[in-house]
DRENDO-1510 file (C-alpha; in Angstrom, 1 decimal, always signed):
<recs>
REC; n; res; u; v; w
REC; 1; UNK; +220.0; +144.3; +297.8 .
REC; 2; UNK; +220.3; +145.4; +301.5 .
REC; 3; UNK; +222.4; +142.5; +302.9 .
REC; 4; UNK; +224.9; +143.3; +299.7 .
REC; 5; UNK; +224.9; +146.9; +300.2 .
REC; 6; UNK; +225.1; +146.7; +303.9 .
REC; 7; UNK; +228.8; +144.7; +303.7 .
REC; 8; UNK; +230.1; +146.8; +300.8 .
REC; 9; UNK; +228.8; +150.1; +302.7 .
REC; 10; UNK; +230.9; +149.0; +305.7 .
REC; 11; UNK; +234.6; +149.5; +303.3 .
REC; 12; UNK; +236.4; +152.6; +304.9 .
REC; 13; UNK; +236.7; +155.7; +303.3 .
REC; 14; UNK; +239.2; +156.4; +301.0 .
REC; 15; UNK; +239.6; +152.4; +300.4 .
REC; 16; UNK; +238.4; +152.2; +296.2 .
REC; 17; UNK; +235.7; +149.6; +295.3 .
REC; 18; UNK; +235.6; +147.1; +292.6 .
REC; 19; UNK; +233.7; +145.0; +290.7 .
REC; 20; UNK; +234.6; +141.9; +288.3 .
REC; 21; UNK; +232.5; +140.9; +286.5 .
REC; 22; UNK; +232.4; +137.0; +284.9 .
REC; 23; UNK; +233.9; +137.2; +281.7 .
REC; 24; UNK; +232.3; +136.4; +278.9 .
REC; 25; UNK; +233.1; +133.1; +276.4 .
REC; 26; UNK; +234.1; +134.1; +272.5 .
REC; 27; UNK; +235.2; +130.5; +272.1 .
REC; 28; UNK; +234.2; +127.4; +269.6 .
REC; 29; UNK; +235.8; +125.1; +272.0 .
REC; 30; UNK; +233.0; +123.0; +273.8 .
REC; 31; UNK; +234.0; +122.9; +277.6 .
REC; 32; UNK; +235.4; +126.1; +278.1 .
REC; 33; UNK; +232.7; +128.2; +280.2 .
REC; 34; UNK; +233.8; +127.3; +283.6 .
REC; 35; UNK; +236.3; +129.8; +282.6 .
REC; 36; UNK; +234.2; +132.4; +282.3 .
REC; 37; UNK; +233.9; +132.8; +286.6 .
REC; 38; UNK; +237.3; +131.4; +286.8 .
REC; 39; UNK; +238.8; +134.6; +285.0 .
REC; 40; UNK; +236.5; +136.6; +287.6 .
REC; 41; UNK; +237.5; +134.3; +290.3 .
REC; 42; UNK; +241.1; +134.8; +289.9 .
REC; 43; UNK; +240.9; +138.3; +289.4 .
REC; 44; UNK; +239.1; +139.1; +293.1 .
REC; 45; UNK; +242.0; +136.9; +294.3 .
REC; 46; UNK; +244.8; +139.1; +292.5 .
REC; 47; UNK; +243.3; +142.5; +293.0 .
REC; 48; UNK; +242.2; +142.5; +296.6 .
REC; 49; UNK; +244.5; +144.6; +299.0 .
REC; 50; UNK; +243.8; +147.2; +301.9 .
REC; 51; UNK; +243.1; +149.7; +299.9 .
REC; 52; UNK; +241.2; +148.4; +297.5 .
REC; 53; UNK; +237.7; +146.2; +298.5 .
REC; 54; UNK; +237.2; +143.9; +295.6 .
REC; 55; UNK; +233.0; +142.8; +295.8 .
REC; 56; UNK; +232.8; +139.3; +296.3 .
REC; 57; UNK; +231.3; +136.8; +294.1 .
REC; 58; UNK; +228.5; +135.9; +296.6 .
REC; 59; UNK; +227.5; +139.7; +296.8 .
REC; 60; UNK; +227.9; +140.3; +293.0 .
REC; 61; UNK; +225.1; +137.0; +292.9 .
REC; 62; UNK; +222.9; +138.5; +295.5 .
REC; 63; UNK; +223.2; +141.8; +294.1 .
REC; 64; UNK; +222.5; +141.3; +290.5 .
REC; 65; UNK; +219.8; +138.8; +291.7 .
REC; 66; UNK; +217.7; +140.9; +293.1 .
REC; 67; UNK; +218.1; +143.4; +290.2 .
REC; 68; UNK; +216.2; +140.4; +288.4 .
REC; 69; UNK; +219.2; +139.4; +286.6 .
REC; 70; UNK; +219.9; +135.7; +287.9 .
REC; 71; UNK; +223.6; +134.3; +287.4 .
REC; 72; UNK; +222.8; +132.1; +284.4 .
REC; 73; UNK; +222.1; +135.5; +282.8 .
REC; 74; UNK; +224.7; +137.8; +280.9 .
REC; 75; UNK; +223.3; +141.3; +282.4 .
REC; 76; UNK; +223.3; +144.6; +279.5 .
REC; 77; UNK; +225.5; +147.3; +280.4 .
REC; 78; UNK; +223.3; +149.2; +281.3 .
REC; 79; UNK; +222.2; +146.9; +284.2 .
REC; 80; UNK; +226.1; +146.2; +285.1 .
REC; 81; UNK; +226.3; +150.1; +285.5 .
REC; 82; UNK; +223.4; +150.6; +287.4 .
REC; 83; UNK; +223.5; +147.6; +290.4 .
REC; 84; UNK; +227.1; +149.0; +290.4 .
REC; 85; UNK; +226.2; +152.3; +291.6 .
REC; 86; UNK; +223.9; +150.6; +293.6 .
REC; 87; UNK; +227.0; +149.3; +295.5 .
REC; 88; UNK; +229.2; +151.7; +295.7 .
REC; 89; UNK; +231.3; +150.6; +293.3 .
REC; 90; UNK; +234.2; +153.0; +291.6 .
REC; 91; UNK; +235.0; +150.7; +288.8 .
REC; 92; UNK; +233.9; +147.8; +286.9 .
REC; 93; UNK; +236.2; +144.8; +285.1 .
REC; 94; UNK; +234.9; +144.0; +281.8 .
REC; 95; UNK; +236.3; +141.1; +280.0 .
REC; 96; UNK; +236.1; +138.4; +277.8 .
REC; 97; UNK; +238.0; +135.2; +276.8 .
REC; 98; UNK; +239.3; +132.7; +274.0 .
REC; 99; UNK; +240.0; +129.4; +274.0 .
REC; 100; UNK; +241.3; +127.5; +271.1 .
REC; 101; UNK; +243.2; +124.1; +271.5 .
REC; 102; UNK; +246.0; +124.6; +274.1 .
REC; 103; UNK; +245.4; +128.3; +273.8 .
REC; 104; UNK; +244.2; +131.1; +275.7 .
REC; 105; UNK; +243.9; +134.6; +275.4 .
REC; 106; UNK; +241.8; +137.7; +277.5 .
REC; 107; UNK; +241.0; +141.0; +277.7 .
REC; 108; UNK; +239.6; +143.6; +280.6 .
REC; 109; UNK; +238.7; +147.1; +280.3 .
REC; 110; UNK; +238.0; +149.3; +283.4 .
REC; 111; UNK; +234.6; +151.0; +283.6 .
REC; 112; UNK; +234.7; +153.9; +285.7 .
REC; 113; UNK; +231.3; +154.4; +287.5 .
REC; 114; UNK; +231.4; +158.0; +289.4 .
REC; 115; UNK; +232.9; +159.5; +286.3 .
REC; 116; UNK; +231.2; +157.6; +283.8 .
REC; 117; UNK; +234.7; +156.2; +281.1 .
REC; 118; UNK; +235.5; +152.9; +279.6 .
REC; 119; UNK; +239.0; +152.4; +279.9 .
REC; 120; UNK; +241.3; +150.8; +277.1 .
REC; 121; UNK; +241.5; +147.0; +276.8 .
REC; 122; UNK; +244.6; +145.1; +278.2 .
REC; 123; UNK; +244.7; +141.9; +276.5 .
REC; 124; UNK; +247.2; +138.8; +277.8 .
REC; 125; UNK; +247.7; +135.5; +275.3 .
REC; 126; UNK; +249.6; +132.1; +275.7 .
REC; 127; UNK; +249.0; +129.1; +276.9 .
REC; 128; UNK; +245.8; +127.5; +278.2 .
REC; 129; UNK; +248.4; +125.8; +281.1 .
REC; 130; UNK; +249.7; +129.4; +282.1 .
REC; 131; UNK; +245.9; +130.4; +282.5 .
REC; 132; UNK; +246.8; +131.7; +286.2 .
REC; 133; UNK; +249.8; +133.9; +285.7 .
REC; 134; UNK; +248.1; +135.1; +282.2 .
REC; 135; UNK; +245.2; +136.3; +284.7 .
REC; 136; UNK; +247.6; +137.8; +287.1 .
REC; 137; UNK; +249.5; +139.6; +284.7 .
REC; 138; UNK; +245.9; +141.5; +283.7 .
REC; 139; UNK; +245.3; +141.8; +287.4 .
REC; 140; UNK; +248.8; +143.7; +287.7 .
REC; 141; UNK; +248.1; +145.8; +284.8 .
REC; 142; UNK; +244.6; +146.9; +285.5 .
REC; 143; UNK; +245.7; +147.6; +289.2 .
REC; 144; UNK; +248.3; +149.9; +287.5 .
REC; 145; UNK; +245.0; +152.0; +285.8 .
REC; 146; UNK; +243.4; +152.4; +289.4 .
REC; 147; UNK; +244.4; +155.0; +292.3 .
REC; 148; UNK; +247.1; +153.1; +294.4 .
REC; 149; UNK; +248.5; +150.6; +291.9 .
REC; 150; UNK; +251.0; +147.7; +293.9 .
REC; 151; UNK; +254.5; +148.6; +293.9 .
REC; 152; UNK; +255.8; +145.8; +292.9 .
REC; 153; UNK; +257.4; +144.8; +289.1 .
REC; 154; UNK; +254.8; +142.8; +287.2 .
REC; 155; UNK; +256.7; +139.0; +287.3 .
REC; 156; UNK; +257.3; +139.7; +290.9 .
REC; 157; UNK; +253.5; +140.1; +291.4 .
REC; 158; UNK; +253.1; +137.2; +289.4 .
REC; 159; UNK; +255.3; +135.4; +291.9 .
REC; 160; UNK; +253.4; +136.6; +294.8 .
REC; 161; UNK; +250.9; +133.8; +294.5 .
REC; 162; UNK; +251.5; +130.4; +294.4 .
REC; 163; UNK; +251.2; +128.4; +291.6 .
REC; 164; UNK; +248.0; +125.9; +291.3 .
REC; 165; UNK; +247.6; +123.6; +288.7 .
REC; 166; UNK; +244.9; +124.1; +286.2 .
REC; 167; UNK; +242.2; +121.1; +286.8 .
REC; 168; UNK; +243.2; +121.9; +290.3 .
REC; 169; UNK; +241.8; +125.7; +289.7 .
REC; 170; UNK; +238.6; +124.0; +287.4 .
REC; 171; UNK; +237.4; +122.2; +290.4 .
REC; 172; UNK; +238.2; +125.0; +292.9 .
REC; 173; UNK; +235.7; +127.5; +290.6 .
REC; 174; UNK; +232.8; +124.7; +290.2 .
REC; 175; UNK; +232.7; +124.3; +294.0 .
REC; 176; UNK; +232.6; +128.2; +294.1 .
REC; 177; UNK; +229.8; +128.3; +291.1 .
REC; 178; UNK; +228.1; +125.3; +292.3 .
REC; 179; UNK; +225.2; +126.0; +294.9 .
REC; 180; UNK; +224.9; +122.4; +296.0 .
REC; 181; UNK; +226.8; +121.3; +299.1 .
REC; 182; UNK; +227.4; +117.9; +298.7 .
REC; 183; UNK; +229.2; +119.2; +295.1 .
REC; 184; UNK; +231.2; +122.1; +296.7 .
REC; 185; UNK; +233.0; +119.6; +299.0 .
REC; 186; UNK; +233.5; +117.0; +296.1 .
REC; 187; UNK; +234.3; +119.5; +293.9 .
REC; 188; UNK; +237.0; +121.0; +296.7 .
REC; 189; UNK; +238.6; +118.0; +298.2 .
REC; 190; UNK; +239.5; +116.4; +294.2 .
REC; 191; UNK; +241.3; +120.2; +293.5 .
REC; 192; UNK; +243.3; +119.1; +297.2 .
REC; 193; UNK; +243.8; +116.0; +295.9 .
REC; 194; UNK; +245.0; +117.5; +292.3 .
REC; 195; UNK; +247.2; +120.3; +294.4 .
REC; 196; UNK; +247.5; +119.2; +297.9 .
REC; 197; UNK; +248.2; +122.7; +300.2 .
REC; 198; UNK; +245.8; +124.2; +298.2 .
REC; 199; UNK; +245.3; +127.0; +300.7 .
REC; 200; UNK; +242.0; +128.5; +299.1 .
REC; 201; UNK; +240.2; +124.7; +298.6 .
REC; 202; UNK; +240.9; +124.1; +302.3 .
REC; 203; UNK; +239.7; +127.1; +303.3 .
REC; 204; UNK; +236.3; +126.9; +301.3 .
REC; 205; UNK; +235.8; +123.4; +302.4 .
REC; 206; UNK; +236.9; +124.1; +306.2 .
REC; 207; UNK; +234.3; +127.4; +306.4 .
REC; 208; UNK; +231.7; +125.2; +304.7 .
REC; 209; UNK; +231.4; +123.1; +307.5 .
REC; 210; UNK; +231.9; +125.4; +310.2 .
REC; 211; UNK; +228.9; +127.0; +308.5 .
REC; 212; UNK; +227.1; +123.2; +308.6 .
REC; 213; UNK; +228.2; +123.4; +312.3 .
REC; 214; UNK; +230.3; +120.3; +311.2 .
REC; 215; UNK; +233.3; +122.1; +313.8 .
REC; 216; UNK; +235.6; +118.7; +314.0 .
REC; 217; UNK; +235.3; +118.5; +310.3 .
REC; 218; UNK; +235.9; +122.4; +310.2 .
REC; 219; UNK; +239.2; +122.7; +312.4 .
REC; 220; UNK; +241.0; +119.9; +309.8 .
REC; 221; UNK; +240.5; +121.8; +306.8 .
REC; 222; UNK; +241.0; +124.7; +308.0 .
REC; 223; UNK; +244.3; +123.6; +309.9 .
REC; 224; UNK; +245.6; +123.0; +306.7 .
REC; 225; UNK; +245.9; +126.7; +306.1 .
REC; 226; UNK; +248.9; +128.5; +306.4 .
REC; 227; UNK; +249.2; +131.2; +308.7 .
REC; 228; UNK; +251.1; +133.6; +306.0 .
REC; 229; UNK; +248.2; +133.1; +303.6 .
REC; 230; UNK; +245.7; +135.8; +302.8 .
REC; 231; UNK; +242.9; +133.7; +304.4 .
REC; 232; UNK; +245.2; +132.3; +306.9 .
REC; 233; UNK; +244.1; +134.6; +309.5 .
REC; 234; UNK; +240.6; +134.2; +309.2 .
REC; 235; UNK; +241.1; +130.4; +309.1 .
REC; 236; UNK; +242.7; +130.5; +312.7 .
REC; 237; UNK; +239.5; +133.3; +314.3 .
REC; 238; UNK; +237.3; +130.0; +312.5 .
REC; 239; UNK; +239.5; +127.6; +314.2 .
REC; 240; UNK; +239.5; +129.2; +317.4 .
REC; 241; UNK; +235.4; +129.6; +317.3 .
REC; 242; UNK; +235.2; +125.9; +316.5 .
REC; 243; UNK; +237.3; +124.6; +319.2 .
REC; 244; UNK; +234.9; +127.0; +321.0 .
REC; 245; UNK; +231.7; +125.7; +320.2 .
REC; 246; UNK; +233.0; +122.4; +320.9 .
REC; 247; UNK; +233.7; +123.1; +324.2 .
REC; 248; UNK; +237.7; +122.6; +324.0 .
REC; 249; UNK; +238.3; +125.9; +325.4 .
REC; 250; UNK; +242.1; +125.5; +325.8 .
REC; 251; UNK; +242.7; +124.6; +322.1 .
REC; 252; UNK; +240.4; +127.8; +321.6 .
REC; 253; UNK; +242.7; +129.9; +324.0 .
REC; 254; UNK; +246.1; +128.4; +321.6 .
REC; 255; UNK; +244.1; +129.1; +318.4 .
REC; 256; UNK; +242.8; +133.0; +319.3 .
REC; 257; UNK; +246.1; +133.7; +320.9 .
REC; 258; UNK; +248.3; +132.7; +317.7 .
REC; 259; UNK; +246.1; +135.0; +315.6 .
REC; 260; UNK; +246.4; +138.5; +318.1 .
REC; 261; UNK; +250.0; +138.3; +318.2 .
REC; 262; UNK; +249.9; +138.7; +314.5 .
REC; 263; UNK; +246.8; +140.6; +314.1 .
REC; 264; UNK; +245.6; +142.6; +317.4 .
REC; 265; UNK; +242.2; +142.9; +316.3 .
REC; 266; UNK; +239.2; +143.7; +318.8 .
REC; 267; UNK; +237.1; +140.5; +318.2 .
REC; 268; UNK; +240.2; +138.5; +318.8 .
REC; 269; UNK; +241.0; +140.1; +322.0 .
REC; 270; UNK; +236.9; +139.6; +322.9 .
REC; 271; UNK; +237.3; +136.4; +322.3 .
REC; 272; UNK; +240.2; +135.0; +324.5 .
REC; 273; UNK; +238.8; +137.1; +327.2 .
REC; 274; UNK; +235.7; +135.1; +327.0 .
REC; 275; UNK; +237.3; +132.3; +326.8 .
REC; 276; UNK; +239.9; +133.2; +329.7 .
REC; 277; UNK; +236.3; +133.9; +331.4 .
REC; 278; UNK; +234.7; +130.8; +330.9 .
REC; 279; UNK; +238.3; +129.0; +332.1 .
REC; 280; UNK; +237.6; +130.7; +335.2 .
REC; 281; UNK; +241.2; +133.0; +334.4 .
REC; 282; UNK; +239.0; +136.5; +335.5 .
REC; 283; UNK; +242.1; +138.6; +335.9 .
REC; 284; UNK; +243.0; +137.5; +332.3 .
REC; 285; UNK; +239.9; +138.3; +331.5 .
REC; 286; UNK; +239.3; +141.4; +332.5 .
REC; 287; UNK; +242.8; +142.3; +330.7 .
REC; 288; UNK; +241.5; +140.9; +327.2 .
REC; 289; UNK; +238.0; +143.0; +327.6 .
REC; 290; UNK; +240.0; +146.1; +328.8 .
REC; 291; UNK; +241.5; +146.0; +325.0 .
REC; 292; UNK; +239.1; +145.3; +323.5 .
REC; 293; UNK; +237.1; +148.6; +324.9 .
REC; 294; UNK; +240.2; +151.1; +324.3 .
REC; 295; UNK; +240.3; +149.8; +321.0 .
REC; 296; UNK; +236.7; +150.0; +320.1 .
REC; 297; UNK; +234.5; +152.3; +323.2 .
REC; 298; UNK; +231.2; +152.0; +321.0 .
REC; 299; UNK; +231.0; +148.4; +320.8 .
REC; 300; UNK; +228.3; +147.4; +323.2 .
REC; 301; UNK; +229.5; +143.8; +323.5 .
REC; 302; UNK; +232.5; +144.9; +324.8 .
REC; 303; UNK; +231.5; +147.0; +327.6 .
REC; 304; UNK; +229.2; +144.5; +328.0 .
REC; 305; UNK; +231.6; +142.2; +329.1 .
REC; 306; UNK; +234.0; +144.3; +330.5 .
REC; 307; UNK; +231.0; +145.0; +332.9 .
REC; 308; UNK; +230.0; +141.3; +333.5 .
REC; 309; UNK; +234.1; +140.9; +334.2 .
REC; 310; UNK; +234.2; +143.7; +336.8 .
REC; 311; UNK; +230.9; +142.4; +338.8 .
REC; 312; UNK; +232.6; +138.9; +338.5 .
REC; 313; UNK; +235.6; +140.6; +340.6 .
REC; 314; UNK; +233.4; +142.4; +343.0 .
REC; 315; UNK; +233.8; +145.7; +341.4 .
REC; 316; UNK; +229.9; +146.9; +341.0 .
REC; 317; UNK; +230.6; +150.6; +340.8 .
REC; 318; UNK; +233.3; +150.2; +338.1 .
REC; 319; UNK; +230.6; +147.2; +336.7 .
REC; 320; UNK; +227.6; +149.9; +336.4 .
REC; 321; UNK; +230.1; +152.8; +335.2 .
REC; 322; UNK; +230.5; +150.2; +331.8 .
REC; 323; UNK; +227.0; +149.2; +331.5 .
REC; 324; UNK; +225.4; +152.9; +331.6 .
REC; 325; UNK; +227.9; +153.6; +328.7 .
REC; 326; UNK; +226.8; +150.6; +326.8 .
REC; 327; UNK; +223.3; +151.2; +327.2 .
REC; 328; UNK; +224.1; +154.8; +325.6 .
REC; 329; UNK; +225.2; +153.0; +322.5 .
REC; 330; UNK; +222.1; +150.1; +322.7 .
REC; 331; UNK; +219.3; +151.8; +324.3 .
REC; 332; UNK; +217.9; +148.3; +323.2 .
REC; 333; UNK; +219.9; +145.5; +325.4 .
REC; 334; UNK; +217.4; +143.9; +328.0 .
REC; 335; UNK; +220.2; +142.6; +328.9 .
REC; 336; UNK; +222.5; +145.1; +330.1 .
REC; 337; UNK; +219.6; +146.7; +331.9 .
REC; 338; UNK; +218.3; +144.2; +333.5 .
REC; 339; UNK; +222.4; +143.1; +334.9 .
REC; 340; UNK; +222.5; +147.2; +335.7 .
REC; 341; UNK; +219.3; +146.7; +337.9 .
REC; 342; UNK; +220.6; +144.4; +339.6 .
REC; 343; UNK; +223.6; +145.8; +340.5 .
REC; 344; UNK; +221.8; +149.4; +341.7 .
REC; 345; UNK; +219.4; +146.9; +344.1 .
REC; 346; UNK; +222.8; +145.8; +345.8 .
REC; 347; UNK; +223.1; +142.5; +344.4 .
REC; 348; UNK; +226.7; +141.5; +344.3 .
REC; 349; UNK; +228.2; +138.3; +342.9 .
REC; 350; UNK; +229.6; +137.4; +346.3 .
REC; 351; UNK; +225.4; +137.2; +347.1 .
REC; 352; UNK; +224.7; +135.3; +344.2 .
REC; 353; UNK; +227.5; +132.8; +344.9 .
REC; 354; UNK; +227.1; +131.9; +348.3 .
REC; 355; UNK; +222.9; +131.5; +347.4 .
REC; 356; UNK; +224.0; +129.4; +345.1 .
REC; 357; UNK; +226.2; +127.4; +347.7 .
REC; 358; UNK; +223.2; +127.2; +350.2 .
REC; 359; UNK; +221.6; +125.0; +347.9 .
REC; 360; UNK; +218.3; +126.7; +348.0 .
REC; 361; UNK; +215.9; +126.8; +345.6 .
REC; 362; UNK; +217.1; +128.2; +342.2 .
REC; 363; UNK; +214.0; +130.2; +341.6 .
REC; 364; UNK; +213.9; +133.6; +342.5 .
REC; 365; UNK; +217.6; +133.9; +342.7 .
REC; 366; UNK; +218.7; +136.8; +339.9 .
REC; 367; UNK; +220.3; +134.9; +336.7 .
REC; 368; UNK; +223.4; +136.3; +335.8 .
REC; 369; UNK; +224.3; +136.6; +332.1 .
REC; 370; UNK; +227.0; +134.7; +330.1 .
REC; 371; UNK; +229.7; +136.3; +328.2 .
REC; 372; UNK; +229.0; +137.3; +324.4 .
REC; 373; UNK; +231.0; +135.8; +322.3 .
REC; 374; UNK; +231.9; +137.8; +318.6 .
REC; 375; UNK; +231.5; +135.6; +315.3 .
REC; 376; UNK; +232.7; +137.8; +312.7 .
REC; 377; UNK; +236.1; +138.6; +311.5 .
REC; 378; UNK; +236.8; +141.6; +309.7 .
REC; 379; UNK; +240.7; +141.5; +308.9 .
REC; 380; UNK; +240.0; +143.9; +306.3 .
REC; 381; UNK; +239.2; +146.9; +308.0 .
REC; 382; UNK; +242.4; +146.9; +310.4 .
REC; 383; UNK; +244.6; +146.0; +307.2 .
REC; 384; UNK; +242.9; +149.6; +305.6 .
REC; 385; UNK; +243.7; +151.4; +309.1 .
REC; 386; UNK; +247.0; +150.1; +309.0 .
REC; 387; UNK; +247.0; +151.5; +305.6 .
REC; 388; UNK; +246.0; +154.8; +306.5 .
REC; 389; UNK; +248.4; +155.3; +309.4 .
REC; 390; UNK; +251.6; +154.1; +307.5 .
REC; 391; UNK; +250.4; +157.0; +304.3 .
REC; 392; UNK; +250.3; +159.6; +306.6 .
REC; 393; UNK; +254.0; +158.5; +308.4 .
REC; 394; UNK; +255.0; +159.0; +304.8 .
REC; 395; UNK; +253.4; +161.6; +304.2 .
REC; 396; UNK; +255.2; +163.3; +307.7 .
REC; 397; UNK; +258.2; +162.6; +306.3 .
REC; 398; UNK; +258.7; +163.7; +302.7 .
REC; 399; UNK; +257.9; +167.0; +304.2 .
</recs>
């Protein structure tokens, strides 16, 4: 379970984790257990927020997996409670579901796992078609059972999410529940043709091929997007990374810089700076890096290429200053050690270019290092810190 428990261990303090758990089918109606992860589904949807780290499916998989439980299985209790702990977890959805004709009813119950309690049921019924706000409506009321609950009137959490139509939803879940890739993106581009803007299909399909290195493929699903949506700013930092690995390093530049003026996050700045770097736009660079260390001093790739920046621009002293820092946090980087021997044996960029010039023989001339580039986005943490900071404000001033 270590890949599981390493993301879920990486949640801030004071930010609650949760659980859902796939519902389970109490209906006679043949066809109706793709609803059992679509209740789940929506639910992580609903109930994820700053404060509150909702376990993703793929984790929940892995997690109970390796606990021997694979996903065809229904887990006991006893096994829910226990690979809970396992990650961290302070409460569990339990639910189940009904389906009979055109209607639809469900109930959840919180499990609390540091203070072992089963919580009351909150049931929701109507119709099958109204399957999305019924599942928001439990999503509202179990948030109002847990420490932070949204301040927000039920129907106008409701209205928070845009609608989606139902066989839209259907194929949206069995490309999330299938494992087969070909399936996935059939399964995802007939819920865009069913609900075109379909922010969550396009983003699924776009991130599946980035992750198939498919990046022209990637950067049209994922342009599809909007910006305002939950996944909207992850889309762009995937955007930007594929315009990167394609080489366009200008439509990189416009896709990183949309996303830092709406979310300043240290990757983000990282990442224009190495593409300002690799543009040849070195003062730009240096600026971008420069952020990026205030914001996070222990990052290693960061002083990293702060240091690569400052050699770049002739400044060795200030260039061996950053790299004897960033060896303190990775004793481990070759890398930086070897760049930091160079620069104490006088070697100087100026050197290295004009050797390079001479058109001499490459070998035996020092090989300087490229820029690193960061490939994860983590949105979530700076939405908790933001969090944080605007609690305490309030807390300043109701004293």
């Amino acid at each position: 379970m270590l890949l599981a428990n390493s993301a879920v261990a990486q949640v801030k303090r004071g930010t609650t984790t949760l659980l859902v758990m796939p519902f389970e089918n109490r209906s006679k109606t043949a066809g109706a257990e793709w609803l059992s992860e679509a209740c789940s589904e929506l639910l992580v949807q609903r109930m994820a927020s700053p404060g509150l780290y909702v376990v993703t499916r793929n984790q929940r998989v892995y997690s109970f997996d390796h606990a021997g439980v694979p996903v065809a299985v229904k887990p006991s209790r006893a096994t829910i409670f226990r690979v809970a702990e396992e990650l961290g977890a302070d409460f569990v959805v339990l639910g189940s579901y009904e389906v009979s004709g055109d209607a639809f009813q469900a109930s959840a119950q919180l499990l609390e796992v540091k203070n072992p309690k089963l919580r009351p049921e909150i049931k929701r019924a109507g119709s099958l078609a109204d399957f999305a706000a019924l599942q928001s409506s439990l999503a509202w009321a179990l948030l109002q059972e847990m420490p932070n609950p949204p301040q927000v009137s039920e129907q106008q959490f409701i209205q928070a999410s845009p609608p989606v139509r139902l066989d839209a939803f259907e194929n949206y879940v069995r490309g999330v529940a299938s494992s087969s890739r070909p399936q996935k993106i059939r399964y995802w581009k007939e819920a865009l043709r069913l609900n075109p803007g379909y922010a969550a299909a396009a983003f699924q399909l776009g991130k599946l091929y980035y992750d198939g290195h498919d990046y022209e493929q990637a950067v049209v699903w994922l342009a599809k997007v909007p910006k305002e949506d939950p996944s909207g700013g992850e889309a762009s930092f995937l955007v930007g990374m594929a315009e990167y690995n394609r080489g366009y390093l200008d439509r990189a530049n416009v896709a990183f810089s949309s996303l830092v003026a709406r979310v300043p996050l240290t990757e983000v700045y990282n990442n224009i700076g190495v593409v300002d770097a690799r543009r040849g736009r070195r003062t730009e660079a240096m600026e971008y890096f420069s952020k990026a260390v205030a914001a996070d001093p222990s990052d290693a790739d960061y002083r990293f290429n702060l240091a690569l920046a400052l050699f770049k621009a002739g400044d060795n002293a200030g260039a061996a200053r950053q790299l004897r820092e960033e060896v303190q946090f990775k004793p481990s980087d070759s890398e930086a050690k070897a760049l930091l021997y160079l620069l104490n044996h006088g070697v100087t960029m100026a050197s290295v270019t004009s050797a390079a010039a001479s058109g001499g023989p490459a070998t035996g001339q020092p090989r300087i290092p490229i820029e690193r580039i960061k490939r994860n986005y983590d949105e979530a943490s700076y939405r908790q810190i933001e969090m944080q900071i605007d609690n305490l404000k309030q807390q300043q001033r109701t004293k």
